[in-house]
N, C-alpha and C positions, 0 to 999 in steps of 0.2 A: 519461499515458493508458496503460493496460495492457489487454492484450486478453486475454482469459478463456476457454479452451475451452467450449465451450455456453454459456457465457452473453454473448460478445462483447468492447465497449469497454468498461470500465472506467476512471471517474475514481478518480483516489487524492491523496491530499492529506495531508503529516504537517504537524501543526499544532503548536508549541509554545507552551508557557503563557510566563504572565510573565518568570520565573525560571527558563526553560530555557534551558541554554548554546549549545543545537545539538541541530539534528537533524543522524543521521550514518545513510549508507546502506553497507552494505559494499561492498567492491571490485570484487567481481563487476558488482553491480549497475550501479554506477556507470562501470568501464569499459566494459561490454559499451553502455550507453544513450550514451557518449560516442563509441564507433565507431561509432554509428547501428548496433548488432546487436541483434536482438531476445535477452529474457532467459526463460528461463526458471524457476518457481516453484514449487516444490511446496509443498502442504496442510501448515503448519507450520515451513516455513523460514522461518532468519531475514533479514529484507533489510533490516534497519538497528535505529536504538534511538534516543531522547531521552537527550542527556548531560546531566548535572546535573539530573535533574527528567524528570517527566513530562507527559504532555499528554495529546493523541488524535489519530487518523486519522478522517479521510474517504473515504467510501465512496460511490459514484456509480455506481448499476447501470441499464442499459436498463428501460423499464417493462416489468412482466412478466417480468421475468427469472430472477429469483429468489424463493423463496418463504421470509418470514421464523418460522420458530415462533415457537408462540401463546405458550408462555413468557416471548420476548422481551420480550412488549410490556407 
């Protein structure tokens, strides 16, 4: 769970496919969430990758929280 300035909690989930080796988070991330410290994220960093293959994330926003463009859909 990650918390999100103005928008709140945040679920996150990396999901790998069939044929993915691993999911890997980097260091930062991962010691800072192992000392119970919060982490901080900017718009475009990276906090991890799919080794061997790729897959997708999940994304779990409060209702109302965000707004998606009409492109997306």
């Amino acid at each position: 769970m990650l918390s999100v300035y103005k928008v709140g909690p945040v679920g996150y989930t990396a999901i790998g496919a069939t044929c993915v080796g691993s999911v890997l988070f980097t260091e930062d991330l991962t010691g800072s969430l192992k000392d119970g410290n919060d982490y901080s994220v900017k718009k475009g960093e990276n906090v991890g990758w799919f080794e061997f293959g790729g897959s997708t994330v999940v994304l779990l926003f409060p209702k109302n929280s965000i707004t998606i463009d009409d492109d997306l859909f």
